[in-house]
C-alpha positions as CSV (number, residue, x, y, z in Angstrom):
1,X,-53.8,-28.4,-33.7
2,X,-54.5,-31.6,-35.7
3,X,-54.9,-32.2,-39.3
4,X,-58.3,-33.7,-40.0
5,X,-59.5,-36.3,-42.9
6,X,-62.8,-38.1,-43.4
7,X,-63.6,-41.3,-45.1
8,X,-66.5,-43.4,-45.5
9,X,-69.4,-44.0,-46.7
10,X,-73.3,-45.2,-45.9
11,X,-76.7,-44.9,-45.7
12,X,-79.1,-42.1,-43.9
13,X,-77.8,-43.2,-40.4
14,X,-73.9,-44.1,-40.7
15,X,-72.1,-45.4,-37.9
16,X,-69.6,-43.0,-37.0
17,X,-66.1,-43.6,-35.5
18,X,-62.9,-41.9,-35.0
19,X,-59.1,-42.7,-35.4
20,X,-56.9,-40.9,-33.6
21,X,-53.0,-41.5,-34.2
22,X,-49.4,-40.0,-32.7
23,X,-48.4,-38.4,-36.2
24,X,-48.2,-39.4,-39.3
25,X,-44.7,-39.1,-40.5
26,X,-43.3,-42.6,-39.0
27,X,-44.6,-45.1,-41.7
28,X,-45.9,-47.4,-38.9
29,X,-48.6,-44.8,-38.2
30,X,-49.2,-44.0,-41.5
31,X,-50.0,-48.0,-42.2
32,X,-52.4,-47.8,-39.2
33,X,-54.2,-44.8,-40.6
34,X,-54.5,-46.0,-44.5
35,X,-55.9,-49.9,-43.9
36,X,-58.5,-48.3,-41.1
37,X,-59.6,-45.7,-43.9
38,X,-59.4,-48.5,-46.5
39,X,-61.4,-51.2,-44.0
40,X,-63.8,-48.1,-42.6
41,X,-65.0,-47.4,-46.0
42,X,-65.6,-51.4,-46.7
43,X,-67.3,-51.6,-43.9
44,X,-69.5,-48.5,-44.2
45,X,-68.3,-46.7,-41.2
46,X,-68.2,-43.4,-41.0
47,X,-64.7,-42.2,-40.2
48,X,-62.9,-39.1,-38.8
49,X,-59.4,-38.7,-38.4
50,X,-57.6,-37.0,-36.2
51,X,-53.6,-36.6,-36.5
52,X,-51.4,-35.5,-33.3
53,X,-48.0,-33.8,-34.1
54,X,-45.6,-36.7,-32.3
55,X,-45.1,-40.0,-30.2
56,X,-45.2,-37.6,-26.8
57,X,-48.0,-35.2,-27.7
58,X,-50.5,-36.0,-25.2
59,X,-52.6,-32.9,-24.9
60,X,-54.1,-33.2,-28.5
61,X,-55.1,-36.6,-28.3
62,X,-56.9,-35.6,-24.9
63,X,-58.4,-32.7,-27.5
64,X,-58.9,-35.1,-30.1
65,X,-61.5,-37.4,-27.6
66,X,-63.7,-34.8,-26.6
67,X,-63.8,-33.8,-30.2
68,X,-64.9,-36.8,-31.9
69,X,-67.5,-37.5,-28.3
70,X,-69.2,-34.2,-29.5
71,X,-69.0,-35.2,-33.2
72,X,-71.5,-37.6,-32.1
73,X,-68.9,-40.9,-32.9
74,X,-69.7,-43.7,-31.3
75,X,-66.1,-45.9,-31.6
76,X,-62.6,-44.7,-31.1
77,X,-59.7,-46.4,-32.0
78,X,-56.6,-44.4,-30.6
79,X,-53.0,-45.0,-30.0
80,X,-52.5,-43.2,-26.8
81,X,-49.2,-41.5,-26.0
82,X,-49.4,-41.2,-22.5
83,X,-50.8,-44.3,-21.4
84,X,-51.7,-43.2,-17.7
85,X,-52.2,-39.2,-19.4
86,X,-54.8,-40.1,-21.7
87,X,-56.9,-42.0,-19.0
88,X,-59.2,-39.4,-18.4
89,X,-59.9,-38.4,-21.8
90,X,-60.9,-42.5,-22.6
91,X,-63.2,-42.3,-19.3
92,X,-65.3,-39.3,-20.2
93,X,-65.5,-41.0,-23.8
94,X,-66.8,-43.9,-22.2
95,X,-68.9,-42.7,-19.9
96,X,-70.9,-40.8,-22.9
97,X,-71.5,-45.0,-24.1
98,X,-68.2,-44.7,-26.6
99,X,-66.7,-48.2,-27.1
100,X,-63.0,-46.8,-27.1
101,X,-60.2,-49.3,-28.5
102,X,-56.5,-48.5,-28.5
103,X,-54.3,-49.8,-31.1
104,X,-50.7,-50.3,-30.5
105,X,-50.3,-48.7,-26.7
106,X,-52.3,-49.8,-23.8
107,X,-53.3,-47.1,-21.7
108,X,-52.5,-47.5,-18.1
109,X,-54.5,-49.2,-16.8
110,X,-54.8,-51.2,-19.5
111,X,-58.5,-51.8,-18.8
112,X,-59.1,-48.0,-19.1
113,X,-60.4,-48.7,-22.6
114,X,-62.6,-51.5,-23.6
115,X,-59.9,-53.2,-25.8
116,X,-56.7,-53.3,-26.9
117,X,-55.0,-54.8,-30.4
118,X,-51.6,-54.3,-29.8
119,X,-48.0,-55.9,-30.2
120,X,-46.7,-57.9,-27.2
121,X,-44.2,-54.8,-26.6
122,X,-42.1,-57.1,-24.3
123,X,-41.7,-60.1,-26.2
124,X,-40.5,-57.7,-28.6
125,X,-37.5,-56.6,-26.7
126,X,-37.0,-59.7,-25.8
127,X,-36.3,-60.8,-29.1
128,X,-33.7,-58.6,-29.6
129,X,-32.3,-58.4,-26.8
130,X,-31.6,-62.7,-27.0
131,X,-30.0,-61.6,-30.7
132,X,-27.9,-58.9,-29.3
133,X,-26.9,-61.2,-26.4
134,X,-25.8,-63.9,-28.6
135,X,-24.6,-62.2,-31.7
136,X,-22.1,-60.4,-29.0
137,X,-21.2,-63.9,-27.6
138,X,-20.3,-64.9,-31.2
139,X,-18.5,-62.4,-31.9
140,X,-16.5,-62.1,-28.7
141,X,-17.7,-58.7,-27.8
142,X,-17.4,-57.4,-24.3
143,X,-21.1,-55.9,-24.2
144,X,-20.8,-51.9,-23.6
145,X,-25.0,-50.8,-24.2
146,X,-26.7,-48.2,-25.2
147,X,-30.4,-48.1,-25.0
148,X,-32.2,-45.6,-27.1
149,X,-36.1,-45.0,-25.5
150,X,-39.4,-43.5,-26.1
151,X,-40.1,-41.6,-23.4
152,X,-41.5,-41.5,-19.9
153,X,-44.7,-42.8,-19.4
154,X,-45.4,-44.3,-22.6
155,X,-45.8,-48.0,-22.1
156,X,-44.9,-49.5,-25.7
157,X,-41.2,-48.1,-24.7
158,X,-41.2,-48.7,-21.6
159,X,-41.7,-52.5,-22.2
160,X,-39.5,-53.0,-24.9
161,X,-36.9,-51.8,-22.8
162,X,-37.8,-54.3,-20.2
163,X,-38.4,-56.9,-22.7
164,X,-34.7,-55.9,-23.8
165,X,-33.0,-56.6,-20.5
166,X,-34.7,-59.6,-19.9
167,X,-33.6,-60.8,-23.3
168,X,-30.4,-60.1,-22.9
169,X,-30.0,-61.2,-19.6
170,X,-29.5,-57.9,-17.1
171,X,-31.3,-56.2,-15.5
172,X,-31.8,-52.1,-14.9
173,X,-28.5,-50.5,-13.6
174,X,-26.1,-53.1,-15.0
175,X,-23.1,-51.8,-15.2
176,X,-22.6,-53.0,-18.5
177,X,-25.4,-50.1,-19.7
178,X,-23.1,-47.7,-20.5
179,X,-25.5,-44.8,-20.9
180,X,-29.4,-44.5,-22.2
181,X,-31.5,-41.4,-23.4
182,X,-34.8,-40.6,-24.7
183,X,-35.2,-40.0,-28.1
184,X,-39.3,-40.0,-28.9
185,X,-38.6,-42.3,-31.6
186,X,-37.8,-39.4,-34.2
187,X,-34.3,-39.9,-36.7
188,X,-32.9,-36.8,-35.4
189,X,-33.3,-36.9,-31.9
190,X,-32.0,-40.3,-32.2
191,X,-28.8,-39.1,-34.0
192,X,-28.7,-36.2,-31.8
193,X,-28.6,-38.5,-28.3
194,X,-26.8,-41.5,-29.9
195,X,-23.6,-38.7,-30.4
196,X,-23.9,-38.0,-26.9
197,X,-23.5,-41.3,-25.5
198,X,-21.1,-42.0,-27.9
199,X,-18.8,-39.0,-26.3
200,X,-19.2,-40.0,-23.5
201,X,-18.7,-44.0,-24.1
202,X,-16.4,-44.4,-27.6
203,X,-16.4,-47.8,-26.8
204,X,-20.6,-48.5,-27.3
205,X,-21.0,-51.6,-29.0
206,X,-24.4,-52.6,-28.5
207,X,-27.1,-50.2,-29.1
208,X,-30.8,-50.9,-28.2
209,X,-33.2,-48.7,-30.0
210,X,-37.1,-48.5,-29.4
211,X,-37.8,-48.1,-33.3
212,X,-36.7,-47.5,-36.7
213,X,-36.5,-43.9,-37.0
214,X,-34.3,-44.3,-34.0
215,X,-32.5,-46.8,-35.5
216,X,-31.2,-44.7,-38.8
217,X,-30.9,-41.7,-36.4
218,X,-28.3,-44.2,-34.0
219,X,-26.8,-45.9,-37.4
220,X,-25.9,-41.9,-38.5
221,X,-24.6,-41.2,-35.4
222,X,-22.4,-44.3,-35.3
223,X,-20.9,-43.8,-39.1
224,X,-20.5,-40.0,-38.4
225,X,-18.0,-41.5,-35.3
226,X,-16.2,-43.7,-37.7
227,X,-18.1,-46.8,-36.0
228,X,-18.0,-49.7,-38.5
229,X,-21.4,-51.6,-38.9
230,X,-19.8,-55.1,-38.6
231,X,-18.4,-53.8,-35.2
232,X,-21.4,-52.3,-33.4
233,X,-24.5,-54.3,-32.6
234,X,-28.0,-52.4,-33.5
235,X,-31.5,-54.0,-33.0
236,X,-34.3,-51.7,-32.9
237,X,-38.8,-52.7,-33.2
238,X,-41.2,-51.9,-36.0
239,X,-40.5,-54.2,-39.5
240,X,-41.4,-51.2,-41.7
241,X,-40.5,-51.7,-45.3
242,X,-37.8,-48.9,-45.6
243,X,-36.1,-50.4,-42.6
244,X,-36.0,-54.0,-44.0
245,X,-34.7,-52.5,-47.1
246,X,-32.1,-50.0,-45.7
247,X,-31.6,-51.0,-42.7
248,X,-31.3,-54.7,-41.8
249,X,-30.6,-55.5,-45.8
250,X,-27.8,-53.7,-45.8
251,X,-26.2,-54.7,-42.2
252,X,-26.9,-51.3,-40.7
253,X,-29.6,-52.6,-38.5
254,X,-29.0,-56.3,-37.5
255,X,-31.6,-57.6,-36.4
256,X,-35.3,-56.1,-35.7
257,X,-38.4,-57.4,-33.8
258,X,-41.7,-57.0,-36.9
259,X,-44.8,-55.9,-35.4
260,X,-47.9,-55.6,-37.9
261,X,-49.7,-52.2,-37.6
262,X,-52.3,-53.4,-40.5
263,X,-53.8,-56.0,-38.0
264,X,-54.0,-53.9,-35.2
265,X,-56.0,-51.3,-37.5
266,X,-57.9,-55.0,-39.4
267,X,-58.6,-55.8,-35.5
268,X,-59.7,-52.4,-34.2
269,X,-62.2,-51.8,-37.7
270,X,-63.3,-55.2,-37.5
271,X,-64.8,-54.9,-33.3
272,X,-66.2,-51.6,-34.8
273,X,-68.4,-53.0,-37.4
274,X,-69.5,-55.7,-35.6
275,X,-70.5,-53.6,-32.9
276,X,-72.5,-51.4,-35.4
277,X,-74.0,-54.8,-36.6
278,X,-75.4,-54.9,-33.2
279,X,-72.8,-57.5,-31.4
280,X,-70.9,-57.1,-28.3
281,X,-68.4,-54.4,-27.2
282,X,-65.0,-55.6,-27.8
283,X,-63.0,-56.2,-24.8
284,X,-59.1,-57.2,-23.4
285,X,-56.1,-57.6,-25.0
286,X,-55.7,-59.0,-29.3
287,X,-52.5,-59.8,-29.7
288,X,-51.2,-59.1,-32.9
289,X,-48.3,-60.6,-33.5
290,X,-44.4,-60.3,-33.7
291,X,-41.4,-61.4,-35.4
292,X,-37.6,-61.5,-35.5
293,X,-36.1,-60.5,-38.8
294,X,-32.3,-60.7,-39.3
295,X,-30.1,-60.9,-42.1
296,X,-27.4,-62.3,-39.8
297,X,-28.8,-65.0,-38.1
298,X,-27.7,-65.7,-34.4
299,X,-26.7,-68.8,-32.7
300,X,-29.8,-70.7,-31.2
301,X,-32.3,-67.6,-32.0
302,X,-35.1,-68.2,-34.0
303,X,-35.2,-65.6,-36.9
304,X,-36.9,-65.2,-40.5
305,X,-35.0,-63.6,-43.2
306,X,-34.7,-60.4,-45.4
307,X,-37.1,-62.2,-47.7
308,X,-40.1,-63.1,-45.0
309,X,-39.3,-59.0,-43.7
310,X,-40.2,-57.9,-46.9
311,X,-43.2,-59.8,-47.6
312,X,-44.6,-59.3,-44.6
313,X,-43.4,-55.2,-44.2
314,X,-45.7,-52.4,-44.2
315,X,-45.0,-48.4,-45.2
């Protein structure tokens, strides 16, 4: 089940394309859907929107294709949850002459759709995973990790995960990991899995998370333990507003990697209309950007402040 929303606008023959997103409760998604309404109706597209129930809810977005292909739409954008699981759907759409474009996740393969505007989900974790490297260096920590993840087969956590190791200098099966656990990027399940490892390893002080909502979950879970913020080591991905605020203002988060959902949705809207205009299919990979935000700086990290964060935040 999905909710539904329409925006737009036109003349007798409107261009119509769809949005389909995870959910709409994590503010990242939520930015994604309002600037592609907001650009759709500028644009004079018309827009359907179709809303999944979470970041692992695969079957609706399959749904969700064949819905919008019968709708008669003629672009998708789409942030796939399964990367390899959505596959088919993107095909079919495709093979109907849909241009499909994901935002934010790449399906797998990536050139299953005919573009993708998306974070560099690696050199995200390997921004934070440099920070949490040094920071712990500075502060003569012996590094005991935990790493907070999506889920399988979802691409966006799977690489900042790599990107994480690779920043911080390991590699899978270190023994310094002391424990990792999937938490589909929601608060609770994050609290939830961050007071199991914590059980298990009292001693965690480095914690890897894939997102925000993590993030808080993990910083609960930690305060709840009687963990002081000044003596565990949290980096997380996303840049949201909230969490620049609440989080990495305030010292509970220390550092996090900003990605910009707005220009995935300006760069996804933008390939649409211009298509409609009559110009070429959109095609490979838009990079849109990423940024370490800190209020702690690092030794010999590159970083931007609370301030840049905040001006530059979305949700």
């Amino acid at each position: 089940m999905l909710a539904t929303a329409v925006a737009g606008c036109g003349g007798e023959k409107p261009y119509k394309v769809g949005l389909i997103i995870k959910q709409d409760t994590n503010p990242f998604f939520r930015d994604i859907r309002k600037t592609t309404e907001r650009l759709a109706a500028r644009d004079g597209l018309d827009l359907d929107v179709l809303v999944g129930h979470s970041d692992v809810d695969n079957l609706s977005r399959v749904l969700a294709i064949g819905s919008m292909v019968r709708a008669g739409a003629k672009g998708i954008l789409i942030t796939p949850v399964s990367s390899r699981g959505v596959v088919p759907g993107v095909e079919q759409a495709r093979k109907a002459g849909v241009t499909v474009i994901a935002l934010d996740t790449p399906t797998d393969p990536e050139s299953a759709a005919n573009a993708l505007f998306a974070t560099d989900n690696r050199r995200a974790g390997e921004l934070i995973g440099r920070y949490a490297r040094a920071k712990a260096a500075e502060l003569g920590l012996v590094p005991k990790i935990a790493m907070l993840d999506l889920a399988p087969g979802i691409a966006t956590g799977a690489q900042r995960h790599e990107g994480f190791l690779k920043g911080f200098g390991i590699a899978e099966g270190d023994p310094r990991i002391a424990g990792t656990a999937n938490t589909a990027g929601d608060e609770v399940k994050g609290r939830v899995a961050m007071a199991r490892l914590l059980r298990a390893n009292p001693d965690i002080n480095v914690v890897y998370t894939v997102n925000e909502p993590a993030a808080f979950g993990a910083a609960a879970a930690l305060r709840a333990a009687g963990k002081s913020p000044s003596g565990v080591i949290l980096v997380s991905v996303d840049g949201g507003c909230q969490a620049i605020r609440r989080g990495v203002r305030r010292g509970l988060i220390d550092a996090t990697a900003q990605q910009y959902p707005g220009a995935m949705a300006r760069g996804g809207v933008a390939a649409l209309a211009a298509l409609a205009r009559g110009g070429h299919r959109p095609s490979g990979y838009h990079d849109t950007g990423v940024e370490l935000i800190t209020a702690d700086p690092a030794p010999k990290v590159d970083s931007h402040g609370v301030a840049y964060g905040l001006r530059h935040c979305w949700g």
